[in-house]
C-alpha positions as CSV (number, residue, x, y, z in Angstrom):
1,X,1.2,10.4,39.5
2,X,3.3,7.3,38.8
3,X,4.6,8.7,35.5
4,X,8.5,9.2,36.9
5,X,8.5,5.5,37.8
6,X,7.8,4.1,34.2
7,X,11.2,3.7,32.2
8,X,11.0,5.4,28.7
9,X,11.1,2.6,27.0
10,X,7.9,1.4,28.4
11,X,5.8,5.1,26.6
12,X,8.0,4.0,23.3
13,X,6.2,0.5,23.6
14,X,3.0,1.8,23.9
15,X,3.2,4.6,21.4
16,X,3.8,1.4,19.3
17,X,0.6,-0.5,20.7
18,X,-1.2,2.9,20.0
19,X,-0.1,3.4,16.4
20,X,-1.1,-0.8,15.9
21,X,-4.5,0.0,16.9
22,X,-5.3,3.1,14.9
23,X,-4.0,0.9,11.9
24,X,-6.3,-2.0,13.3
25,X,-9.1,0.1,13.3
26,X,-8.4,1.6,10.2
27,X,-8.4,5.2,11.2
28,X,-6.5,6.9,8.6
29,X,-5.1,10.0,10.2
30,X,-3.1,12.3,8.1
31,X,0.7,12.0,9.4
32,X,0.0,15.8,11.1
33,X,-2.6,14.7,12.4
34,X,-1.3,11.3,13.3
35,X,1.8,12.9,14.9
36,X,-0.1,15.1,17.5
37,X,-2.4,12.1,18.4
38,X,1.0,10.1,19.6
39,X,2.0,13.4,21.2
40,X,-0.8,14.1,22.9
41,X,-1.1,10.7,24.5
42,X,2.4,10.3,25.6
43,X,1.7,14.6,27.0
44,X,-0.9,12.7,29.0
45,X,0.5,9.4,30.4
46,X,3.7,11.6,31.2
47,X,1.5,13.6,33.7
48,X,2.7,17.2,31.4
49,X,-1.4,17.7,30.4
50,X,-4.4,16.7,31.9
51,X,-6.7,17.6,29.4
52,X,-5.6,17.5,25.7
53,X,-8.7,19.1,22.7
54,X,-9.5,16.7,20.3
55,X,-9.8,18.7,16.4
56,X,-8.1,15.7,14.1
57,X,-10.5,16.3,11.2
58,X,-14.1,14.6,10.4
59,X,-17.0,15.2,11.9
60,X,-18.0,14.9,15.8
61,X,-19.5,11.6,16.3
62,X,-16.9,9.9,13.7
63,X,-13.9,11.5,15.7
64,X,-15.6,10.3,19.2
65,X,-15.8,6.9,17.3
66,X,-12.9,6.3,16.6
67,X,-11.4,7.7,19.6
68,X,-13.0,5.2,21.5
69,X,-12.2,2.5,19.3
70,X,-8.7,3.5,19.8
71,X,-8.9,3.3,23.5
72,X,-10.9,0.0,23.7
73,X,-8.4,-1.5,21.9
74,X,-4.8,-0.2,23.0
75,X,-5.8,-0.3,26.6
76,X,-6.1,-4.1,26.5
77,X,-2.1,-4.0,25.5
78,X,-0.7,-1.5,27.5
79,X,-1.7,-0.2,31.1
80,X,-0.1,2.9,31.0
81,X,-3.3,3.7,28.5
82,X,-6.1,2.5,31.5
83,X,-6.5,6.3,32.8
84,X,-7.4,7.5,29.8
85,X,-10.7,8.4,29.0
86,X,-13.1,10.6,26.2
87,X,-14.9,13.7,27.7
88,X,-17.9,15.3,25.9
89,X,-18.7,18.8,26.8
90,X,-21.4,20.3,24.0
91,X,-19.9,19.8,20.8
92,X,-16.4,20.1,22.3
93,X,-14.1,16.9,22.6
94,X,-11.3,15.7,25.2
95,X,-9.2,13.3,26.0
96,X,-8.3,13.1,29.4
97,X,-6.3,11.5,31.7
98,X,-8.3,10.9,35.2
99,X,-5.8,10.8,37.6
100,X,-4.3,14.2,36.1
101,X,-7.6,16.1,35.5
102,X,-8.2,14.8,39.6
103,X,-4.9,16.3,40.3
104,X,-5.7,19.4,38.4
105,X,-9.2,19.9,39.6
106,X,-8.2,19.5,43.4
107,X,-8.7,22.4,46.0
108,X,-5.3,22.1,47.0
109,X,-3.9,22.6,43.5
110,X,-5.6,25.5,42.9
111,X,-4.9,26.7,45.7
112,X,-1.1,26.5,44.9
113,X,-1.1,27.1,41.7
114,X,-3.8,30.1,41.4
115,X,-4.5,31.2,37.5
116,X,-4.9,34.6,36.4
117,X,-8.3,35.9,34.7
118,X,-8.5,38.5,31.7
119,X,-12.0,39.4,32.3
120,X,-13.5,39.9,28.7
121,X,-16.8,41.8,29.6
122,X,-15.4,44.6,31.1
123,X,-11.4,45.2,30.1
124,X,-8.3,43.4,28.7
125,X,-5.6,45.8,29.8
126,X,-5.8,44.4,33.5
127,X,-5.8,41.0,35.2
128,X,-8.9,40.3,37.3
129,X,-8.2,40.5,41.5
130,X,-9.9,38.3,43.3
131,X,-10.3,40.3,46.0
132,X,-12.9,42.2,44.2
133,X,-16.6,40.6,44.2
134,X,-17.1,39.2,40.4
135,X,-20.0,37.7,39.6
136,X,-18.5,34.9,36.1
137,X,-15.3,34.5,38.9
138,X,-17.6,33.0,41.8
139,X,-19.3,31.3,39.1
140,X,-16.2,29.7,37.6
141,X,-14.8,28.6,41.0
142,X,-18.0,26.6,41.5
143,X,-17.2,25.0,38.1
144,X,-14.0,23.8,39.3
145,X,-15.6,22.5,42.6
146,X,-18.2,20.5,40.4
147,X,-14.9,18.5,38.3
148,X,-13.6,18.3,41.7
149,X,-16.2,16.3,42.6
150,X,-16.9,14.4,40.0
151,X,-13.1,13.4,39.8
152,X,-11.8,13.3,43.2
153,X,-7.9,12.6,44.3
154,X,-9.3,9.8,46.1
155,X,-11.3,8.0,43.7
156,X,-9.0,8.4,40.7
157,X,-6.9,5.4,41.2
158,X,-10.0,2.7,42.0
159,X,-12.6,4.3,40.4
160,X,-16.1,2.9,41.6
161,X,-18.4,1.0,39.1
162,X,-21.3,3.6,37.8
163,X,-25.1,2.8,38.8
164,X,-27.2,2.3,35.7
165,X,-28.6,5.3,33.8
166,X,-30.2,6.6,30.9
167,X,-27.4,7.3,27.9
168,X,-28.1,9.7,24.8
169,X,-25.0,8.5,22.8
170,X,-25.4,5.3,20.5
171,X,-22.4,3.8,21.0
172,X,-20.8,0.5,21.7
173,X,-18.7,1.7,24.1
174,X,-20.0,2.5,27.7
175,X,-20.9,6.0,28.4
176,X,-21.2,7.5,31.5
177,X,-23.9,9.4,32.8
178,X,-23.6,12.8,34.7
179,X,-27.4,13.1,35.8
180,X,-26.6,10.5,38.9
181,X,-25.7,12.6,42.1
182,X,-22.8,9.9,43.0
183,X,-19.7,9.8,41.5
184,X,-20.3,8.3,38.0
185,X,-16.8,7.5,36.4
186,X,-16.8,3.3,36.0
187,X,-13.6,1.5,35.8
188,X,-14.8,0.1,32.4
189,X,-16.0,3.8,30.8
190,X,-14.6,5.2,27.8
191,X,-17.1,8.0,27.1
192,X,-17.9,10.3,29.8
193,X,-20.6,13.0,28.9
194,X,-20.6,16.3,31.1
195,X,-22.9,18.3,28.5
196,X,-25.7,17.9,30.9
197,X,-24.6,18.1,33.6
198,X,-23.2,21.9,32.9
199,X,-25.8,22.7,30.6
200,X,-27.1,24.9,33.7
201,X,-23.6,27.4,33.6
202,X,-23.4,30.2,32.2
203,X,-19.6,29.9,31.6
204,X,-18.5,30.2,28.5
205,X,-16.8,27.6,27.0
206,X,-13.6,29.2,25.6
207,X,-13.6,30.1,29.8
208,X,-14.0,27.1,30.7
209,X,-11.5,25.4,28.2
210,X,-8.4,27.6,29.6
211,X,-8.4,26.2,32.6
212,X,-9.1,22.7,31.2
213,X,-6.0,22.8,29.4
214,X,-3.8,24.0,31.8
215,X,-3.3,27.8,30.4
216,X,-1.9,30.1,32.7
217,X,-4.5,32.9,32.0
218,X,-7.8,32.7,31.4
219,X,-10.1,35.0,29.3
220,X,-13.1,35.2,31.5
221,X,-16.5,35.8,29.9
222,X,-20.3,34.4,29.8
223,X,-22.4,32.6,27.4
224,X,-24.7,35.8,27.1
225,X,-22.0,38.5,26.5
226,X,-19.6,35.9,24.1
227,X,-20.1,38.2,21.0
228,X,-19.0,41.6,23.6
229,X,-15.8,39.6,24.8
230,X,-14.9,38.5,21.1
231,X,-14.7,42.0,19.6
232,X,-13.2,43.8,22.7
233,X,-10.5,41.0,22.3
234,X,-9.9,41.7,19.1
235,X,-9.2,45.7,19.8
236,X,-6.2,44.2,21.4
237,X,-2.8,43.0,20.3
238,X,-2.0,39.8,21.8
239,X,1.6,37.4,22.6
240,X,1.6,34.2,21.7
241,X,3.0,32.3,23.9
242,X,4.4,28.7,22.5
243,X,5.7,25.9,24.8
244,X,8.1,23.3,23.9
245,X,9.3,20.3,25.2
246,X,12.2,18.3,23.8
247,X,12.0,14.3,23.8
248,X,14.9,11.9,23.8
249,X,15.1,9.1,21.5
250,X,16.2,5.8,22.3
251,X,16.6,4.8,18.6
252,X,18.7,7.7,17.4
253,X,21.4,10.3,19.0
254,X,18.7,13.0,17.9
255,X,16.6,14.6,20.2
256,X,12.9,15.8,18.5
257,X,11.2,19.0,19.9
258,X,7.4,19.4,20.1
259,X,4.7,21.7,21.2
260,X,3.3,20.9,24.3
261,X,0.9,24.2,24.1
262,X,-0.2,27.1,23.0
263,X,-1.9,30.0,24.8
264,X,-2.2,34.0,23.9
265,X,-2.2,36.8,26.5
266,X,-3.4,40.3,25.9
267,X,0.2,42.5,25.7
268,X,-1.4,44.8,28.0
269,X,-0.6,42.7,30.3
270,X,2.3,40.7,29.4
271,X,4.1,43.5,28.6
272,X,7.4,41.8,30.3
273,X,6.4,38.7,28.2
274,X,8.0,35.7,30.5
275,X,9.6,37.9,33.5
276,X,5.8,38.4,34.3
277,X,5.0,36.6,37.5
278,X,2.2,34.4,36.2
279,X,4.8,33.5,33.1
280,X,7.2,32.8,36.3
281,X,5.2,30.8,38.2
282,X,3.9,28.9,35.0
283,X,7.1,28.4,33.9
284,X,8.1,26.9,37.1
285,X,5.3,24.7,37.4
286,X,6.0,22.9,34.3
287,X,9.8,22.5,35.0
288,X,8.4,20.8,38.3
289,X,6.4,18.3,35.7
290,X,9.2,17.8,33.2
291,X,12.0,16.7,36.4
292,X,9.0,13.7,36.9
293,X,9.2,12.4,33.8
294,X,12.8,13.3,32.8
295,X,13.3,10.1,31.0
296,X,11.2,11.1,28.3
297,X,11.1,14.8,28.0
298,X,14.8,16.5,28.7
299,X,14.0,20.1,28.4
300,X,11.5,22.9,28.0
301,X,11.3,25.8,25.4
302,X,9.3,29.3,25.6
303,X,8.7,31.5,22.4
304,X,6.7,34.7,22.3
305,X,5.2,36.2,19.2
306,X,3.3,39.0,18.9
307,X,0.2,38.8,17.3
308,X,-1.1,42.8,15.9
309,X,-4.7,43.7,15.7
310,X,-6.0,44.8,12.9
311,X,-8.2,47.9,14.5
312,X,-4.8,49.1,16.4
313,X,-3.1,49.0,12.7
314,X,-5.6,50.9,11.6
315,X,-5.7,53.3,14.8
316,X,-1.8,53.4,14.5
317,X,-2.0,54.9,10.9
318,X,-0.1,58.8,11.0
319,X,-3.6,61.1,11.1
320,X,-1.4,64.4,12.0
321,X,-1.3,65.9,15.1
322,X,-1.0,64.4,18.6
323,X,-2.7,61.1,16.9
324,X,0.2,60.4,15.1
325,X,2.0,60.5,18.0
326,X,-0.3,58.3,20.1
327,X,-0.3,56.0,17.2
328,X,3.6,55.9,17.5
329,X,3.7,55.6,21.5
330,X,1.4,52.9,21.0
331,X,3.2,50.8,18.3
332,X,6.1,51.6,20.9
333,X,4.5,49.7,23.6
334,X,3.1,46.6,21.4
335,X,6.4,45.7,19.9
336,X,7.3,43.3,17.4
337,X,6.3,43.1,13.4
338,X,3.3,42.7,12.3
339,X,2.2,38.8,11.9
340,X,1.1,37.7,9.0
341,X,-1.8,35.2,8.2
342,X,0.5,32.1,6.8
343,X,-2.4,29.7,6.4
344,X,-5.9,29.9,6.2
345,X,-7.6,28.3,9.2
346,X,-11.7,29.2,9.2
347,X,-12.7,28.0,5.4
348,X,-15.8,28.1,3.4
349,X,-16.2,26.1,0.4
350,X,-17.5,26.9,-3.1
351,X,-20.0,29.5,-3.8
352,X,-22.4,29.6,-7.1
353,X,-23.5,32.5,-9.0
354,X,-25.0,33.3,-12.4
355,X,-27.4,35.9,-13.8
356,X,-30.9,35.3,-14.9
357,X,-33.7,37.2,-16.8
358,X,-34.1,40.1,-14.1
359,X,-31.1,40.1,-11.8
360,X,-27.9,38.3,-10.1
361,X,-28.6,34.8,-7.8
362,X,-25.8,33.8,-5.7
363,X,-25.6,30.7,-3.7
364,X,-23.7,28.9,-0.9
365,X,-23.6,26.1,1.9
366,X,-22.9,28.0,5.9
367,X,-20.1,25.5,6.8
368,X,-16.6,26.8,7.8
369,X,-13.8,23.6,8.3
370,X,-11.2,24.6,11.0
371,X,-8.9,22.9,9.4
372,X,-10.2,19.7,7.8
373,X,-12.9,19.4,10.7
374,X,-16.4,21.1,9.6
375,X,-16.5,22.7,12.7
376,X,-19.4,25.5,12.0
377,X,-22.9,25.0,10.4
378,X,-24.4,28.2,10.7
379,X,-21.8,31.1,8.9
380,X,-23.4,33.3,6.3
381,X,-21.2,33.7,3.4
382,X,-23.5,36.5,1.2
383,X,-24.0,39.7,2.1
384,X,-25.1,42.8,0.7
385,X,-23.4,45.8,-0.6
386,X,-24.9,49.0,-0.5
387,X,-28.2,49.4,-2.7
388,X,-26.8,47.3,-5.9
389,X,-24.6,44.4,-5.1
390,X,-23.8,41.0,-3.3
391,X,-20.9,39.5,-2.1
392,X,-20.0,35.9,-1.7
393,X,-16.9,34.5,-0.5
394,X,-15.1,31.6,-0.4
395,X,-11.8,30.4,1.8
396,X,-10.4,32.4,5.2
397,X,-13.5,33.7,7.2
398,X,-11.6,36.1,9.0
399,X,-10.1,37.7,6.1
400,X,-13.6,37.8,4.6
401,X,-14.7,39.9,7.5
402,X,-11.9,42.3,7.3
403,X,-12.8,43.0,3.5
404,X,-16.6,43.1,4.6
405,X,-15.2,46.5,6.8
406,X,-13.5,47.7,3.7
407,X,-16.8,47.9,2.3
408,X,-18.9,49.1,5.3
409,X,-16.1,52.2,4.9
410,X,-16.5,52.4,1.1
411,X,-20.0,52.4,1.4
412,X,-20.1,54.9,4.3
413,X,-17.9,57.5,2.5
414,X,-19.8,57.4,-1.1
415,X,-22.8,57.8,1.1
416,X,-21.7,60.6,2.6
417,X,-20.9,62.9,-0.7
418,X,-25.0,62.7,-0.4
419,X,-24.9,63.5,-4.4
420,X,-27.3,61.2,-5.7
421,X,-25.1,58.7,-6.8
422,X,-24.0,55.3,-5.5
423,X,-21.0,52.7,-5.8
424,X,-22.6,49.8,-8.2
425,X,-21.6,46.6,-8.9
426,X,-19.0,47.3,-11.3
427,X,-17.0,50.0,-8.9
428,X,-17.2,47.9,-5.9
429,X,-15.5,44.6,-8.1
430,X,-13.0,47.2,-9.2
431,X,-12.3,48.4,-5.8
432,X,-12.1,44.4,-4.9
433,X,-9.5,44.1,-7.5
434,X,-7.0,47.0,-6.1
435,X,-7.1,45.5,-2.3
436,X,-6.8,41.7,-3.1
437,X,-3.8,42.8,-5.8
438,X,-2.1,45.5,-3.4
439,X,-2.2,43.2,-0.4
440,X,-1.2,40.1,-2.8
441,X,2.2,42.6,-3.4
442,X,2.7,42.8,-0.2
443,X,2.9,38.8,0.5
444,X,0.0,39.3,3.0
445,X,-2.8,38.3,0.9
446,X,-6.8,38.0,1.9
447,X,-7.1,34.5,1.4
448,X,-10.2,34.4,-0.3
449,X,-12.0,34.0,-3.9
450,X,-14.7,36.7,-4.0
451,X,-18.0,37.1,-6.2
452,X,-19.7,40.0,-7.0
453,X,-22.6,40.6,-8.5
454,X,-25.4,43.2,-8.6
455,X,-28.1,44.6,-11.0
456,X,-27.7,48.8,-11.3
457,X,-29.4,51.5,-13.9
458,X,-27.2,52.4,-16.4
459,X,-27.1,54.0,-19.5
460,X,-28.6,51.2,-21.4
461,X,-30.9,50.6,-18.6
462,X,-30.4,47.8,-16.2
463,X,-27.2,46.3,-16.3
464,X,-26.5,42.9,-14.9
465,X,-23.1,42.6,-13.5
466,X,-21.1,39.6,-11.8
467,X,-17.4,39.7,-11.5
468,X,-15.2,37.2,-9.3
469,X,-11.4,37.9,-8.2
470,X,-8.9,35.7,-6.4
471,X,-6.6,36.4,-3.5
472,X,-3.7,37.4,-6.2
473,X,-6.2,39.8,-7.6
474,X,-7.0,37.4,-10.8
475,X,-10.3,38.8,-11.8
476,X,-12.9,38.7,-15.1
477,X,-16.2,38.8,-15.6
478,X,-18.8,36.1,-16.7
479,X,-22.2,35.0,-17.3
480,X,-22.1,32.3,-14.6
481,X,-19.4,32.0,-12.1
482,X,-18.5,29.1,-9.1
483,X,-15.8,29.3,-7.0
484,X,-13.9,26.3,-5.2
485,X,-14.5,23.3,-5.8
486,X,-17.5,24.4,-7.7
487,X,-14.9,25.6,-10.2
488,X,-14.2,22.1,-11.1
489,X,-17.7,20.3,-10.8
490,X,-20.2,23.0,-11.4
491,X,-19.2,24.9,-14.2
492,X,-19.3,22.3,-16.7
493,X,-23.2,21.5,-15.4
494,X,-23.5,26.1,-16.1
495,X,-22.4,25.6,-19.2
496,X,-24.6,23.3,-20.6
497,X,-27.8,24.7,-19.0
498,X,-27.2,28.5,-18.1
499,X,-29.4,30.5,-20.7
500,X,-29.9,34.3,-20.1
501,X,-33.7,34.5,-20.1
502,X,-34.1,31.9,-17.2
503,X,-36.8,33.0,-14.7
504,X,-35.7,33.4,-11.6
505,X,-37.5,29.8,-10.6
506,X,-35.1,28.0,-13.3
507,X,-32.0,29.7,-11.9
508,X,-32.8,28.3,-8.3
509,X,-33.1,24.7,-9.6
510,X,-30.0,24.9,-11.6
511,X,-28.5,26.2,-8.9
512,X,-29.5,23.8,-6.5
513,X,-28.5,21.0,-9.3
514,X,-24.7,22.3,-8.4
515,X,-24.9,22.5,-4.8
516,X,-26.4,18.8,-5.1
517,X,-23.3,17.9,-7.1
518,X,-21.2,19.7,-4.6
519,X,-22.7,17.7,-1.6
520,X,-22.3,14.9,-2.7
521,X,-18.7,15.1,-3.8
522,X,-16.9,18.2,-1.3
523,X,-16.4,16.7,2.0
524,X,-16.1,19.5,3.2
525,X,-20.0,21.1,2.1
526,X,-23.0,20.7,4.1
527,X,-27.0,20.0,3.3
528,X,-27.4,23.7,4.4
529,X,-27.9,26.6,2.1
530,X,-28.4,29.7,1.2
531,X,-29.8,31.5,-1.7
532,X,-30.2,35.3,-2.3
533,X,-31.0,37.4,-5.4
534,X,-30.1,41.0,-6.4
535,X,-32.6,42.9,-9.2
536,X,-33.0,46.5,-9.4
537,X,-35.7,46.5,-6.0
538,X,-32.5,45.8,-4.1
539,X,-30.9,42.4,-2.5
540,X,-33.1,39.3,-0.7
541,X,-30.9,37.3,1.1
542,X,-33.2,33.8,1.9
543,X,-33.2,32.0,5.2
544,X,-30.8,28.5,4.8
545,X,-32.5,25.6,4.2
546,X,-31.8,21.8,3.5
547,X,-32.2,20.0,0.0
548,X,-33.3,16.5,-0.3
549,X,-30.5,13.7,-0.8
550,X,-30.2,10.4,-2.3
551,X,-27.4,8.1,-1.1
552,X,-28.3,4.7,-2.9
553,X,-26.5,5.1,-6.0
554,X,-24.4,2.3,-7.0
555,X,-20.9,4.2,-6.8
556,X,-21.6,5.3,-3.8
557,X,-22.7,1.6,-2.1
558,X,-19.3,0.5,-3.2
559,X,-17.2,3.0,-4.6
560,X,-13.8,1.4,-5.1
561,X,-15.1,-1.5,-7.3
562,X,-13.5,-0.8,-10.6
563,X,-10.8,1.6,-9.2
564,X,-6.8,0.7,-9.9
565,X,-4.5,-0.1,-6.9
566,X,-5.2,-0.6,-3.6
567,X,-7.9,2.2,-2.4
């Protein structure tokens, strides 16, 4: 690549012409976000990546937008910017650079540097040999030969004009289209959509994505056995591995450090973390890129962390016996402190709740934001609990999954006393209470708002019961509870209407009425949704479904008229 060549001042100019455009085309990135964009491009031009992901917030189609935009616009000012192009893959987005990814993609580059494979399906404690017949491996090489062809050494410098073909995006940018049998990158194409044209693999994505970005090893898995892979992952500690490069300034004496990646490897086999020979050869490989464009970037950092499953915590816990002492020899071989969740990444928004004439109805939306982008549509956030109660959550998904297995073990021991009794409502909020305070004590908290309610016989017959508590372990009980930003926006709308003999047909409008409300003003909520109830028969837990919007009010058409200063 002719990255060495360029003098540094040249990638400060045209970090300039890129930050010009995004303000031209008013894309209002937060300065995170902003500051990963620059880095990524100038990772790309400067021939360190060849494939950077694109998760800047917003949705999909508003990202790919403006994306485009972005190139359209900066690539008239600065050359260094022509190579550059979007890539679609499914409802994953890249920006690439084409005479790297050609680079990357080339036999004889894989040939000389070879990754290593975890394979998921069948065990993490080992790295996959290719000498043995595998089935997702042969599979995954012919991958590689397809984005060999499509972006060949040859053709990445004068890339040949496209033949016409049928294009699914609206867009005003060209897009090119994989279904021709030629090779189908135009000089003049900013969107190129490969969705189709691997539509027929059945590599998983995540798989697929390693290599992409340039990761040294590879969990290898398929489409049909992603659910297998994920939990036998997660029965495994892993190292992070973090890789930094530091920049030199021309305007100041300073030199600024950033991260160029970041990749985990099961510690089973990484247990001598960068003396390993895949960390070695990595290691080298990049050193090899940062000498070609030693005007910009002047050195390279490695950190490892260690990353601690929570099923080998759990496994590690002193049982007596020779478990305790295969809980020790393990912790032994792991290493490292236990890593704490500092920020919530997976998120749900608000969840509704109130009771009505014979029971508890809880409501929510199944989007999870990673980060600011509403990445998932389709995660439940209410589930049941034993024979008298629901659960609803709000913030960290992960976290809510841990406490979910909490209860699977609460549930299974009460069950198994086999005395006729059963954990209600009341016991399971209390329970609740304890782990979110305990864990809160030790500053590793479950990042989450919980609501429980249920409906159990009591001594005064049945007795309606809905409880919330915070991740600090704040808890009460109420009539009518919302969580998020439902806190702020629905609760005055339960407070006028709630009434305590509503039928169960008046609770779903009134609780619809908030979700509404919640649409239309929670960016991060969706128009999907999901209703279940809890009476004395036990819980129903409703299939999501849509609500019907209106968009046409008159602060919405223009919502800043009125408003004071500049937004």
């Amino acid at each position: 690549m002719a990255s060495a060549a360029v003098d540094a001042g040249v990638y400060e100019e045209m970090l300039r012409v890129v930050e010009a455009c995004s303000a031209r085309i008013r894309w209002r990135l937060r300065p995170p976000s902003k500051r990963r964009l620059l880095n990524d491009i100038l990772f790309l031009c400067t021939g360190l990546r060849p494939v950077v992901l694109m998760d800047y917030g917003g949705t999909m189609p508003q990202l790919q937008e403006n994306l485009c935009s972005l190139l359209h616009h900066a690539r008239q000012e600065s050359s260094i910017l022509k190579p550059l192009k979007v890539m679609v893959i499914k409802d994953m987005l890249y920006l690439i650079h084409v005479e790297g990814l050609s680079e990357h993609a080339s036999p004889n580059s894989r040939s000389q540097h070879q990754i290593a494979f975890v394979d998921l399906e069948k065990s993490c404690c080992k790295l996959l040999s290719k000498t043995k017949e595998n089935d997702n491996l042969m599979e995954f090489e012919s991958v590689q030969d397809l984005f060999s062809a499509k972006f060949p050494v040859e053709a990445s410098v004068n890339l040949p004009i496209v033949r016409p073909g049928i294009t699914k995006q609206k867009s005003e940018f060209p897009v090119t289209n994989v279904e021709c049998t030629d090779i189908h990158i135009a000089e003049g194409t900013l969107l190129v959509d490969l969705s189709d044209y691997l539509g027929a693999t059945q590599i998983a994505l995540p798989s697929l994505n390693g290599w992409l970005l340039g990761y040294p090893v590879t969990y290898l898995f398929c489409n049909e056995s992603a659910e297998a892979a994920t939990q036998n992952l997660s029965k495994h500690s892993l190292h992070i591995y973090r890789v930094y490069v530091r920049r030199s300034c021309q305007s100041s004496a300073k030199q600024s450090e950033q991260e160029l990646m970041c990749f985990s490897v099961p510690c089973e086999v990484s247990r001598k973390r960068s003396e390993e020979p895949w960390a070695k050869s990595f290691v080298a490989r990049m050193s090899e890129k940062l000498r070609r464009c030693n005007q910009v970037w002047t050195s390279m950092g490695l950190e490892i962390e260690v990353f601690q499953s929570q099923s080998q915590i759990i496994w590690e816990q002193p049982m007596g016996g020779s478990n305790a002492a295969s809980g020790s020899q393990a912790a032994a071989v792991v290493g490292g402190e236990k890593q704490h969740t500092q920020y919530p990444y997976v998120t749900g928004t608000s969840v509704i709740a109130l009771k009505y004439k014979d029971g508890v109805i809880m409501a929510s939306d199944t989007g999870a934001s990673y980060g600011s982008t509403l990445r998932y549509k389709s995660v439940e956030r209410i589930k049941a609990v034993g024979k008298h109660s629901l659960i609803g959550a709000s913030g960290e998904f992960s976290d809510f999954q841990e406490i979910l297995r909490y209860l699977d073990e609460l549930t299974l021991s009460d069950h198994m006393w086999d005395d006729g009794n059963s954990l209600g409502p009341k016991e399971i909020h209390s329970y609740l209470t304890r782990v979110m305070y305990n864990r809160r004590n030790k500053f590793d908290p479950l990042w989450n708002s919980l609501v429980l309610g249920g409906v159990k016989k009591g001594p005064k017959g049945e007795e309606k019961y809905l409880g919330m508590v915070n991740m600090i372990g704040t808890h009460f009980e109420e009539n009518h509870i919302a969580t998020g930003f439902g806190n702020h926006l629905a609760i005055p709308i339960l407070r006028n209407e709630w009434r305590e003999d509503m039928t169960f047909e008046e609770a779903v409008k009134l609780v619809e009425k908030c979700l509404l409300v919640l649409l239309y003003r929670d960016r991060a909520s969706i128009n999907k949704f999901q209703i279940a109830k809890i009476t004395t028969e036990g819980a129903t837990i409703y299939p999501p479904y849509s609500l019907k919007t209106f968009w046409g009010f008159s602060h919405f058409e223009n919502p800043s008229q009125g408003a004071v200063g500049s937004w």
